[in-house]
C-alpha positions as a Markdown table, in Angstrom:
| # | Residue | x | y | z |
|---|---|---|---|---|
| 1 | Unk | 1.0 | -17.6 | 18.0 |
| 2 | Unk | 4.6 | -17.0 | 18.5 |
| 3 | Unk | 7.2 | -15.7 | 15.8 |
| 4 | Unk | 11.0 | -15.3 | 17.2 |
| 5 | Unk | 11.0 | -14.7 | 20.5 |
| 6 | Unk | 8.0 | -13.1 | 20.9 |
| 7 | Unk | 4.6 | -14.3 | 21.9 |
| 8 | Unk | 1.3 | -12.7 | 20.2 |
| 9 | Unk | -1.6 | -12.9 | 18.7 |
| 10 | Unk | -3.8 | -12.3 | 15.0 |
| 11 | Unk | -6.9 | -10.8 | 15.8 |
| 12 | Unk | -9.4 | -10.7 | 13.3 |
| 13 | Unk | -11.3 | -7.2 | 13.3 |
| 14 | Unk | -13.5 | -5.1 | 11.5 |
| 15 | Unk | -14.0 | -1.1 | 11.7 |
| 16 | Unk | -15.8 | 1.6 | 9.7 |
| 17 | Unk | -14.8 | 3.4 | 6.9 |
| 18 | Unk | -17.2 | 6.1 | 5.0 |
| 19 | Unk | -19.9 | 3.6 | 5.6 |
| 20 | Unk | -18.0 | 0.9 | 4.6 |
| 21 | Unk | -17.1 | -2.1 | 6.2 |
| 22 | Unk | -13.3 | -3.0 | 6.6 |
| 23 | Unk | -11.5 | -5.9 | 7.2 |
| 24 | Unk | -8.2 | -6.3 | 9.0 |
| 25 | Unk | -5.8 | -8.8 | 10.7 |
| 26 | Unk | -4.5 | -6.7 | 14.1 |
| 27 | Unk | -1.1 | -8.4 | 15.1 |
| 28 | Unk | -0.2 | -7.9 | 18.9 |
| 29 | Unk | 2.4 | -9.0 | 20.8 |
| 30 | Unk | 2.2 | -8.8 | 24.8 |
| 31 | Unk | 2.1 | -5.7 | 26.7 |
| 32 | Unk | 0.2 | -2.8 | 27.1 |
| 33 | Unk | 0.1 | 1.0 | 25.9 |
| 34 | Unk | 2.2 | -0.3 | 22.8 |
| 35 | Unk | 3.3 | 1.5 | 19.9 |
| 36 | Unk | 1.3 | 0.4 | 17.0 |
| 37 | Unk | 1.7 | 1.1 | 12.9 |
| 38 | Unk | -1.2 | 1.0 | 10.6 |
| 39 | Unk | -0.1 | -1.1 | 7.0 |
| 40 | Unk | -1.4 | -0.4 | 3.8 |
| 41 | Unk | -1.5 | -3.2 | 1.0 |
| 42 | Unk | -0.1 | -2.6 | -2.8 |
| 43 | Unk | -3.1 | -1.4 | -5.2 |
| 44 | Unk | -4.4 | -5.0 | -6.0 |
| 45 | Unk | -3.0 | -6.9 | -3.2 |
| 46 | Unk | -4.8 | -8.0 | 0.3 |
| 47 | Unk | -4.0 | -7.9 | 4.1 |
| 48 | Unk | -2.5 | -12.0 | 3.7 |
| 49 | Unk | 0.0 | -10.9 | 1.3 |
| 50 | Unk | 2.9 | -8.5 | 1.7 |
| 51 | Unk | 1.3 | -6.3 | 4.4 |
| 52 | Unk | 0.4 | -9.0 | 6.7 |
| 53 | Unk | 3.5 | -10.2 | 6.3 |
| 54 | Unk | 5.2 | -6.6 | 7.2 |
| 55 | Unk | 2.9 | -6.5 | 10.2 |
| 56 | Unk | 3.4 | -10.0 | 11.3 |
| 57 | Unk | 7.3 | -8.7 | 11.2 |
| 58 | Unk | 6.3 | -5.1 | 13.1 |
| 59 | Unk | 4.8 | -7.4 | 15.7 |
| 60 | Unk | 7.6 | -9.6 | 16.4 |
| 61 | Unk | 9.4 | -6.0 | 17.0 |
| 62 | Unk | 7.1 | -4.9 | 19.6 |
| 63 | Unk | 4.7 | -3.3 | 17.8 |
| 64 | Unk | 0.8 | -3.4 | 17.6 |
| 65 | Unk | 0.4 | -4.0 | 13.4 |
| 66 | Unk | -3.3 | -3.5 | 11.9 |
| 67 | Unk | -2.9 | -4.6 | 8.5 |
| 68 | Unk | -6.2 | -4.4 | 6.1 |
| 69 | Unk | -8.5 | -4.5 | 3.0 |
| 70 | Unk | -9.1 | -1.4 | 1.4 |
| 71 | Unk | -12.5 | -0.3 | 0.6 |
| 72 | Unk | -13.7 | -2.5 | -2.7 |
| 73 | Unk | -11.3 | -5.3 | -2.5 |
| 74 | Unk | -10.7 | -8.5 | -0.2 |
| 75 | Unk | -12.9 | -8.8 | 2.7 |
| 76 | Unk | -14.0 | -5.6 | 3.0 |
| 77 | Unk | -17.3 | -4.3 | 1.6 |
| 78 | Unk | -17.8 | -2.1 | -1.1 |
| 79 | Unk | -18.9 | -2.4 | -5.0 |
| 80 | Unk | -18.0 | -2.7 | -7.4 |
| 81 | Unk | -15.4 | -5.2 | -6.4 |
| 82 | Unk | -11.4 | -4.0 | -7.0 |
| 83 | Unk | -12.8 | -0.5 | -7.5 |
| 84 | Unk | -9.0 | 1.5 | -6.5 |
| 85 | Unk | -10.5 | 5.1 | -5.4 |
| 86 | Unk | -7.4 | 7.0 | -4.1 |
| 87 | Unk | -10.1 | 9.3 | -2.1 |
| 88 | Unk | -11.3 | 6.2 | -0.3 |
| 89 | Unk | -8.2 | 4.3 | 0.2 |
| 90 | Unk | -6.8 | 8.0 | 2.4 |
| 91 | Unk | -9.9 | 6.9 | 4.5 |
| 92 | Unk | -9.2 | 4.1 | 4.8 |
| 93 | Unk | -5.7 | 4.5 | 6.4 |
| 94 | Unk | -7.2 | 7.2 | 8.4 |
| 95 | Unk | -9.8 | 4.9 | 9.5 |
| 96 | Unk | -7.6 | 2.3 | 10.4 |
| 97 | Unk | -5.8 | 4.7 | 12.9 |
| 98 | Unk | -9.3 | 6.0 | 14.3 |
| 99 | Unk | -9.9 | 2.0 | 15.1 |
| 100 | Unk | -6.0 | 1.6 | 16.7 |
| 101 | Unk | -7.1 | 4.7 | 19.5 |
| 102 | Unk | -10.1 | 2.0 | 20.2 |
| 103 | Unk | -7.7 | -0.5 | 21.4 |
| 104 | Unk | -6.5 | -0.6 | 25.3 |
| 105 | Unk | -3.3 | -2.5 | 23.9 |
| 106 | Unk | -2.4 | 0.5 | 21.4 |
| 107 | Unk | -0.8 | 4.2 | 23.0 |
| 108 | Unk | -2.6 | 6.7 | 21.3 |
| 109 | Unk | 0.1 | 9.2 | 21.1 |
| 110 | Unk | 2.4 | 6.8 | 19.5 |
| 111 | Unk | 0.6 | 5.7 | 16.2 |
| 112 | Unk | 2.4 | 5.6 | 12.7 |
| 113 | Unk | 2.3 | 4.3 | 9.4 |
| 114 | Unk | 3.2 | 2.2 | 6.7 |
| 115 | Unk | 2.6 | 2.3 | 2.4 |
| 116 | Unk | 3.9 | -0.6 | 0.2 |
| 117 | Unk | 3.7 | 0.5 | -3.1 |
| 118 | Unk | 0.4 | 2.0 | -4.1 |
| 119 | Unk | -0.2 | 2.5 | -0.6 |
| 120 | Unk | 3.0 | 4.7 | 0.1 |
| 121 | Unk | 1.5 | 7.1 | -2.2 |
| 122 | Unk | -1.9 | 6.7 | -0.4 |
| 123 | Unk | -0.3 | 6.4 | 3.4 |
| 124 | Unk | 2.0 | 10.0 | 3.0 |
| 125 | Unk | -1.5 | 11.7 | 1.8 |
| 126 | Unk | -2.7 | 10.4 | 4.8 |
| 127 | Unk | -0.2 | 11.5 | 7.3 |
| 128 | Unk | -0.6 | 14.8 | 5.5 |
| 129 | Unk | -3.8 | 15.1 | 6.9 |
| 130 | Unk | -3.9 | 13.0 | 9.8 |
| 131 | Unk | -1.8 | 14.6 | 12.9 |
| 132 | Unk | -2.2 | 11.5 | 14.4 |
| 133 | Unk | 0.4 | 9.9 | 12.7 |
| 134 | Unk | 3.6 | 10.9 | 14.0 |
| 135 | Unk | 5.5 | 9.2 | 11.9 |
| 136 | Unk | 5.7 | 7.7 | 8.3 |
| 137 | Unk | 7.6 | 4.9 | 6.3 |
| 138 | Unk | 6.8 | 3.4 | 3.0 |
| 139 | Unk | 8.5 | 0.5 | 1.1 |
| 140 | Unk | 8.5 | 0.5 | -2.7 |
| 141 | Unk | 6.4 | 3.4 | -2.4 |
| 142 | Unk | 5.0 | 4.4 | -5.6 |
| 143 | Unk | 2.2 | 7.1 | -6.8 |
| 144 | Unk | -0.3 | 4.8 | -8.6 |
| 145 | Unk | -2.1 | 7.6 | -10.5 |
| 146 | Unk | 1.7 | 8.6 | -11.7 |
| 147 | Unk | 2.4 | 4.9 | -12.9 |
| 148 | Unk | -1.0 | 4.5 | -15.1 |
| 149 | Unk | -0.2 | 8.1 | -16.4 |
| 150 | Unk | 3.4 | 7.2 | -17.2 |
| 151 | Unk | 4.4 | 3.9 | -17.1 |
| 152 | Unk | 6.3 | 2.1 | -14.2 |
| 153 | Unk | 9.7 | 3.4 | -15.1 |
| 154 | Unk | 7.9 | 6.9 | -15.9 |
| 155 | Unk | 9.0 | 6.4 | -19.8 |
| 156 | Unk | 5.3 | 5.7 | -20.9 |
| 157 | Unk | 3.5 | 7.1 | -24.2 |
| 158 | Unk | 1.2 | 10.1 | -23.0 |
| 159 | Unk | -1.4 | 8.5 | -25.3 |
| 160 | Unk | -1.8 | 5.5 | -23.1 |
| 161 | Unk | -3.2 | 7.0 | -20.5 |
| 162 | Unk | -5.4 | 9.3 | -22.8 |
| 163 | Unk | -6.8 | 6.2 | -24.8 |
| 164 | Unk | -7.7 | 4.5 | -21.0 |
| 165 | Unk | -9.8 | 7.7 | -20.2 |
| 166 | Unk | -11.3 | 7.0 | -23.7 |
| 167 | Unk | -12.4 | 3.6 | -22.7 |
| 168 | Unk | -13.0 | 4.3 | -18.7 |
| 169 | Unk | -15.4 | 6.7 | -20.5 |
| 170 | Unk | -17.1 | 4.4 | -22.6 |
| 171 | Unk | -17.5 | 1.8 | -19.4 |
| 172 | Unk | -19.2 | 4.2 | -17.5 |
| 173 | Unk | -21.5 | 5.3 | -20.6 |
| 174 | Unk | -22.3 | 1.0 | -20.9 |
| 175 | Unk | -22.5 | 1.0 | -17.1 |
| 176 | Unk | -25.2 | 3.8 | -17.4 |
| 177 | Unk | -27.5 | 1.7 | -20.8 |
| 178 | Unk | -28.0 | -0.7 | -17.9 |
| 179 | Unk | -24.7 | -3.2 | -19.3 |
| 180 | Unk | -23.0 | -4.0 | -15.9 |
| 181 | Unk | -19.9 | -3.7 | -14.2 |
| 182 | Unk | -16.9 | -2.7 | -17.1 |
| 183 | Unk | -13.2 | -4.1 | -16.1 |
| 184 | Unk | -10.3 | -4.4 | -17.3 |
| 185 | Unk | -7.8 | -7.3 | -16.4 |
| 186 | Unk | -5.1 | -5.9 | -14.5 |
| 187 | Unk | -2.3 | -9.4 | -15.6 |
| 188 | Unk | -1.4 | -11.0 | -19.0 |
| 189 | Unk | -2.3 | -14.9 | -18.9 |
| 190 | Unk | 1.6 | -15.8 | -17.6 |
| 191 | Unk | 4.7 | -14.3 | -16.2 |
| 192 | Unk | 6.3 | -14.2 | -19.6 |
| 193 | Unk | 3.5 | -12.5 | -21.6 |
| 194 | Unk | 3.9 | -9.7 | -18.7 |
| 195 | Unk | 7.6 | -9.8 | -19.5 |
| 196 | Unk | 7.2 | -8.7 | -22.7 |
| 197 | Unk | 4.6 | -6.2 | -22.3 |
| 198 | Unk | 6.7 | -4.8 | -18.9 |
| 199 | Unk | 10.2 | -6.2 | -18.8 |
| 200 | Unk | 11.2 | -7.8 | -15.1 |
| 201 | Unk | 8.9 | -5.2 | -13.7 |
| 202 | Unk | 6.0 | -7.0 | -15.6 |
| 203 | Unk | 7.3 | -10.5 | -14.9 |
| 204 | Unk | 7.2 | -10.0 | -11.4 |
| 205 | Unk | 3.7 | -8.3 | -11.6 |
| 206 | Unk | 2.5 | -11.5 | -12.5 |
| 207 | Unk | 4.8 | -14.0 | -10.9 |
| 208 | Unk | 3.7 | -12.0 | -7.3 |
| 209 | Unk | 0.1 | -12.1 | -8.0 |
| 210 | Unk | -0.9 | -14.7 | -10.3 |
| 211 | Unk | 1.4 | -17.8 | -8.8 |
| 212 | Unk | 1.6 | -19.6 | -6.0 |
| 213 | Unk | 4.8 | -17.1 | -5.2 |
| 214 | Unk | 2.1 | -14.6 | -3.2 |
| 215 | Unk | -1.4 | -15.6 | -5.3 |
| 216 | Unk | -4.4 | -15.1 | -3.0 |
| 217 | Unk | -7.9 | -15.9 | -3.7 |
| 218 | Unk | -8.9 | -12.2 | -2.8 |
| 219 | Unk | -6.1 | -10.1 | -4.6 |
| 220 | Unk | -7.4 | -8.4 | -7.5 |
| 221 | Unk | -6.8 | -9.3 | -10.5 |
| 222 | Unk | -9.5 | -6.6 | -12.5 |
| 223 | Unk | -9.8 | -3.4 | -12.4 |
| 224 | Unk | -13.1 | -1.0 | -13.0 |
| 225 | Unk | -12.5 | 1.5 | -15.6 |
| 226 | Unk | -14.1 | 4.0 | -13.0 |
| 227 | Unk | -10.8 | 3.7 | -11.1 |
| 228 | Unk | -8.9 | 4.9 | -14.1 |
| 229 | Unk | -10.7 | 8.9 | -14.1 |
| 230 | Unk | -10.3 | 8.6 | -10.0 |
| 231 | Unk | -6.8 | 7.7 | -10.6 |
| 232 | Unk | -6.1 | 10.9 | -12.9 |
| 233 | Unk | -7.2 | 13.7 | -10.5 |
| 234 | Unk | -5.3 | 12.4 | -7.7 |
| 235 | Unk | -1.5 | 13.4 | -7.0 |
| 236 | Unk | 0.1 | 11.3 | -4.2 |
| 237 | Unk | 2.9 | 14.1 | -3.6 |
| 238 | Unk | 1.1 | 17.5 | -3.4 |
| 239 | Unk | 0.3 | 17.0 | -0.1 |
| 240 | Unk | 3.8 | 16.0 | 0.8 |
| 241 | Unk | 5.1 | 19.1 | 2.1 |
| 242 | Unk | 2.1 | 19.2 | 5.0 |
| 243 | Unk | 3.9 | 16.1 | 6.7 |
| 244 | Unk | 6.2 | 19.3 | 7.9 |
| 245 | Unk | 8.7 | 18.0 | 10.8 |
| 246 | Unk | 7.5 | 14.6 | 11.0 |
| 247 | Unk | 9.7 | 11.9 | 10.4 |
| 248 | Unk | 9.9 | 9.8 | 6.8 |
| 249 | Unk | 12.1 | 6.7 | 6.1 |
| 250 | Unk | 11.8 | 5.5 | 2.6 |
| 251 | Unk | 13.3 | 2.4 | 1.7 |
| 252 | Unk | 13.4 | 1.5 | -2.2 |
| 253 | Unk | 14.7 | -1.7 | -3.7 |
| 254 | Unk | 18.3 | -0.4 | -5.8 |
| 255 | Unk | 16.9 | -2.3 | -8.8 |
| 256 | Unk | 13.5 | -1.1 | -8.7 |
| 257 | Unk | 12.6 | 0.6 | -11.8 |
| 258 | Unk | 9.5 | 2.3 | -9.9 |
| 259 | Unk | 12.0 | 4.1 | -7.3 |
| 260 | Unk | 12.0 | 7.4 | -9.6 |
| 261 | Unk | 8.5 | 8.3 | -8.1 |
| 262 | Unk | 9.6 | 7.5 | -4.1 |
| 263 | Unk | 13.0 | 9.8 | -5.1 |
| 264 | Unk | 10.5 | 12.8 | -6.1 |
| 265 | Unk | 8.3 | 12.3 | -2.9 |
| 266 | Unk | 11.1 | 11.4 | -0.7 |
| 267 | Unk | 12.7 | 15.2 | -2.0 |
| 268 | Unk | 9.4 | 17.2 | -1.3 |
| 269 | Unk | 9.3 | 16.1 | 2.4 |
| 270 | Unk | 10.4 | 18.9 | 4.1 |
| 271 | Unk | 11.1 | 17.5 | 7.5 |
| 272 | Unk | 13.7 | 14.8 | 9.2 |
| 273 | Unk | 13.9 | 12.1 | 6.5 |
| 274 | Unk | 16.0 | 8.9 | 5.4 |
| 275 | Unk | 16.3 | 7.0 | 1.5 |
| 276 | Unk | 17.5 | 3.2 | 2.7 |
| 277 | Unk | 18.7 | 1.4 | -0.3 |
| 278 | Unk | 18.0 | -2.3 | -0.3 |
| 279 | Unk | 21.0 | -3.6 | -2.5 |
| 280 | Unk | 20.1 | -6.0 | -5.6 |
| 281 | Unk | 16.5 | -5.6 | -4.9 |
| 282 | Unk | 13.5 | -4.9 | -7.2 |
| 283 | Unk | 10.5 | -3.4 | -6.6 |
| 284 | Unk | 8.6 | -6.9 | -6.1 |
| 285 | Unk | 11.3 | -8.0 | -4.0 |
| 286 | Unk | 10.3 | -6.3 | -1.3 |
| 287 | Unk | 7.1 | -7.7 | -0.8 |
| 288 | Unk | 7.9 | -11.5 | 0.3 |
| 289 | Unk | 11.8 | -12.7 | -0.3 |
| 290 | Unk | 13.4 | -12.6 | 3.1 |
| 291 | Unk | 17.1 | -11.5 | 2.0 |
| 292 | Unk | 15.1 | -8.1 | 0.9 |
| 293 | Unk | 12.3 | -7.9 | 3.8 |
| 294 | Unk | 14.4 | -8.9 | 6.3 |
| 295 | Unk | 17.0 | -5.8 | 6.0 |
| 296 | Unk | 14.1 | -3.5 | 5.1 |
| 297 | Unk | 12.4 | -4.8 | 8.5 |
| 298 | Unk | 15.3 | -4.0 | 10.5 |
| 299 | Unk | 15.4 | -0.5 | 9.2 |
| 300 | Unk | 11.9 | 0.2 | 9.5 |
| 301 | Unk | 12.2 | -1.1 | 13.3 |
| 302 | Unk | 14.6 | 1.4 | 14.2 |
| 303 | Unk | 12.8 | 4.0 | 12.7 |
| 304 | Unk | 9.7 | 2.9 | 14.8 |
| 305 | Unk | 11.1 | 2.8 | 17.8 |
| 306 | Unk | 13.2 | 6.2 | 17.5 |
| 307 | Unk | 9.8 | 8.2 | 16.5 |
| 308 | Unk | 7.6 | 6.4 | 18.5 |
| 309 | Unk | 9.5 | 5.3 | 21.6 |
């Protein structure tokens, strides 16, 4: 296919990830020994919505894009279905990189990565770990455990959280007396029910993954209460500081009433970093509207092609 000016193609692959098998779109525009950036999808999204689209963008840029389903949700294997297992989705990235040195196309020595949302938490834990990546980005980059523990704008009744390990305790005990799978629905019924339970932030929840706006078969819209006892031992930032001089460009939407959490990890980075502010736009935004993307591209280009040549 050709986007812009540039020619290149969607590749449909497949690699390994603890055992599990994942499933990813590998954008690629002409040329050989390219850069290449690994894409991580928001915590109930899939590789066709806001990370293909990022990659798709990467591409048309110059760059080799993998973008993919994490373990437990789209096409990739793994039960029970929409399980979010911070542990796993680490892997995940990390697999994703181990596949990109597979490719003749991709340089090895010039690999890096992007989170949006859930998985800018997930993708700077990664690059913690992961020398491979020499450089990180995230876009509406949240901590997912830190949102279910305190609420999107962090202002969130401590009890909350306490009476979901309560029932994520009780779903496991059903699970074990032979009961099945125990989820919870992740969306109220319309965009105004989610309004009222989460303001804009909750409207667009739901307007994103529940309308034709970005609705994809795939995208989960349940979640296993095992996910929510995973979710509270994890801590996307601790590992921050072990990024050390690598680069980090975080780029938040000016409205977004998540950007408190990519403030605090964008602070504990110890190394060469930039905050880009997308004026007027929300958290959501920044996943498909192109007066938000766009600008957010364009950054995230130059930051590419600075750190990775």
């Amino acid at each position: 296919m050709r986007k812009g000016d540039v020619a290149m193609q969607k590749i449909d692959v497949t690699f390994d990830s603890q055992g599990l098998r994942i499933a990813g779109n590998l954008y690629l525009p002409e040329g050989d020994q390219l850069p290449a950036v690994v894409v991580g999808h928001p915590g109930s999204g899939v590789k066709e919505q806001a990370a293909g689209l990022y990659a798709g963008k990467l591409a048309e840029q110059g760059y080799a894009a993998l973008a993919f389903d994490a373990a437990y949700q789209g096409e990739s294997e793994g039960l029970p279905r929409g399980l979010e297992d911070p542990a796993h989705r680490v892997e995940d990235l990390k697999a994703a990189v181990s596949y990109l040195t597979t490719r003749p196309e991709v340089d090895a020595e010039r690999i890096g990565a992007l989170g949006i949302c859930a998985s800018g938490g997930y993708v700077l834990n990664a690059t913690a770990s992961d020398h491979r990546i020499k450089a990180v980005a995230t876009v509406s980059g949240v901590d997912i455990a830190r949102q279910f523990r305190f609420g999107a704008d962090g202002d969130q009744d401590p009890a909350v959280f306490q009476g979901m390990l309560d029932a994520a305790a009780a779903a496991r005990t059903a699970e074990a007396r032979g009961e099945g799978p125990q989820s919870f629905p992740l969306f109220p019924p319309t965009p105004e029910a989610g309004r009222e339970l989460g303001g804009e932030h909750g409207f667009e929840g739901v307007e994103y993954y529940c309308t034709p706006r970005g609705q994809h078969p795939r995208s989960t819209t349940a979640m296993p209460w095992a996910s929510i006892d995973h979710l509270a031992l994890f801590d996307a930032w601790a590992a921050v500081p072990l990024i050390g001089n690598r680069p980090l460009l975080s780029v938040l939407g000016r409205r977004a009433v998540t950007a408190w959490m990519g403030i605090e990890a964008f602070q504990r980075h110890p190394g060469p970093k930039r905050l880009v502010w997308i004026e007027d736009a929300s958290h959501v935004d920044l996943y498909d509207k192109p007066e938000y993307v766009d600008p957010a591209v364009k950054e995230l280009a130059g930051f590419y092609a600075t750190n990775l040549g």
